[in-house]
Structures are given as C-alpha cells and as structure tokens.
C-alpha positions in Angstrom: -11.5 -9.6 42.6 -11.1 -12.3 39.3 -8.8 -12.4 37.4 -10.5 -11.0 34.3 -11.3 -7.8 36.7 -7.9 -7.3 37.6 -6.7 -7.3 34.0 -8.9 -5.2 33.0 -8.6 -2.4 35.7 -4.7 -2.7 34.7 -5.5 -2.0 30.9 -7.8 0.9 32.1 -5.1 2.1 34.2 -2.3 1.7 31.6 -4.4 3.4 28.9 -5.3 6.8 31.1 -1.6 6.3 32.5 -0.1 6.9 28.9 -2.5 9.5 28.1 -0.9 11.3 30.9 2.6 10.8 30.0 2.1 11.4 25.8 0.3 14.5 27.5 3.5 15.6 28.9 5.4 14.9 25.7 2.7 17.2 24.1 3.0 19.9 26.2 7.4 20.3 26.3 7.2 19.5 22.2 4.2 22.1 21.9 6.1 24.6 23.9 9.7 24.0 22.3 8.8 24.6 18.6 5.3 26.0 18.4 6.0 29.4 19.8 9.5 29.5 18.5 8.0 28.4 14.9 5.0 30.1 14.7 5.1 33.1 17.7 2.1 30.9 19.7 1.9 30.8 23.2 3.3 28.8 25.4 0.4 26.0 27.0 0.1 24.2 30.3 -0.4 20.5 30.9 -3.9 20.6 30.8 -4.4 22.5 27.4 -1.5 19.8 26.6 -4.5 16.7 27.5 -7.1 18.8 25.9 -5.3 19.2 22.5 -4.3 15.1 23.0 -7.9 14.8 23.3 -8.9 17.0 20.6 -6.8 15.6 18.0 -7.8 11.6 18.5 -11.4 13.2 18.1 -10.6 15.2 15.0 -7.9 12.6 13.4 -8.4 9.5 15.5 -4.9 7.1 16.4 -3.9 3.4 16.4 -6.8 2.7 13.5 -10.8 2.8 14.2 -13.6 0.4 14.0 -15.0 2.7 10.9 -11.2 2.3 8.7 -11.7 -1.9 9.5 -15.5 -2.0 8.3 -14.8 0.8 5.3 -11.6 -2.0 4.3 -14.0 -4.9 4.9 -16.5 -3.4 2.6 -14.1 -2.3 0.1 -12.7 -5.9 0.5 -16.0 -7.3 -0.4 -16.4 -5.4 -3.5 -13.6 -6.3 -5.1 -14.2 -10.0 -4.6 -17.6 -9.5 -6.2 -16.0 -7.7 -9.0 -13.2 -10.0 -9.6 -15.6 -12.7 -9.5 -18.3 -11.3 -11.7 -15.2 -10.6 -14.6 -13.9 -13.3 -17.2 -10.5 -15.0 -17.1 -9.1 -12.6 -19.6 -10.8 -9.6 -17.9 -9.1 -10.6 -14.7 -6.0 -11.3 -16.2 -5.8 -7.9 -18.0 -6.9 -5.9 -14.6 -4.3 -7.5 -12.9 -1.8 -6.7 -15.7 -3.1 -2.9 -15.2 -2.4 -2.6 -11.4 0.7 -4.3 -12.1 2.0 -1.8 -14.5 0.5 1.1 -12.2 1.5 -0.5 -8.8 4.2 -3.0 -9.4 4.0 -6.7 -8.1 1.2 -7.3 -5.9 0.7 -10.7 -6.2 3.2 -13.4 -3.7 4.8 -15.5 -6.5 4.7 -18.8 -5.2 7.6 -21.0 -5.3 6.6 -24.6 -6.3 
C-alpha cells in the first residue's frame, strides 16, 4: 500500500470515526434537554446518526462547494461593478458601506 493510499484510508477512517462519536454527543444532548424541554422522546444511537445525517443534508456543516462558488460569483460582481463606476462613484459607495458597516478597508501604514 503507498503512501497516498494509506493517508487516505486514515482520513476516511477519521471522518466516519467522528461521525460516530458526534453521534454519541447527539444522542446524550438530544436525550438530556429535548424530552425535558419539549416532552419528546427519548432516541437511540442510531436515530442519534440518522438525525446527524439528516441535518448536514438539510443545513450542511464546515462550508459547501455551493457557499465558495455563490462567494466567488458574488466576488466577481462586485469587481465588475466597482470597475465599471467612476472615481467619485467609488469613492461615495465606499463612504456608504462605511457609514452603514464601519471600516472595511485595512489602512495601510506607510
């Protein structure tokens, strides 16, 4: 077995291996406060992995491929717009985020 192989089989391994254990955590949090909170049932480790699962399908975890191209393409637009504007127009939009936003500009000491 390479190298390469053997490092990947370990990541593989440590993903599903903390799947397992945030699983757990699931399960004793979900049964601590949900039925205590709310009057819900108590659930077993594997309803524990399945609501895991079901929630990084519904809300997703640790970013996604979609958020980086949906900032990449938002990214892009504002350059094109910024470039497509005048000096004063830029200067006056930058002015507006400032007063709505506060600083976003590095100041740079020279």
């Amino acid at each position: 077995m390479s190298v390469k192989t053997g490092f990947v089989l370990k990541g593989i391994a440590g993903v599903f291996g903390m799947f397992l254990l945030v699983g757990g955590i699931v399960m004793y949090l979900w049964n601590w406060l949900m039925p205590e909170l709310f009057s819900l049932a108590n659930i077993n480790y594997l309803q524990a992995l399945g609501l895991l699962l079901l929630s990084k399908i519904f809300f997703g975890a640790g970013g996604s491929h979609f958020a980086a191209r949906w900032k990449g393409a938002w990214a892009e637009h504002m350059k094109v717009k910024m470039e497509s504007m005048t000096p004063e127009e830029r200067e006056r939009f930058r002015q507006q985020w400032e007063a709505r936003c506060g600083k976003w500009r590095k100041e740079t000491n020279s």
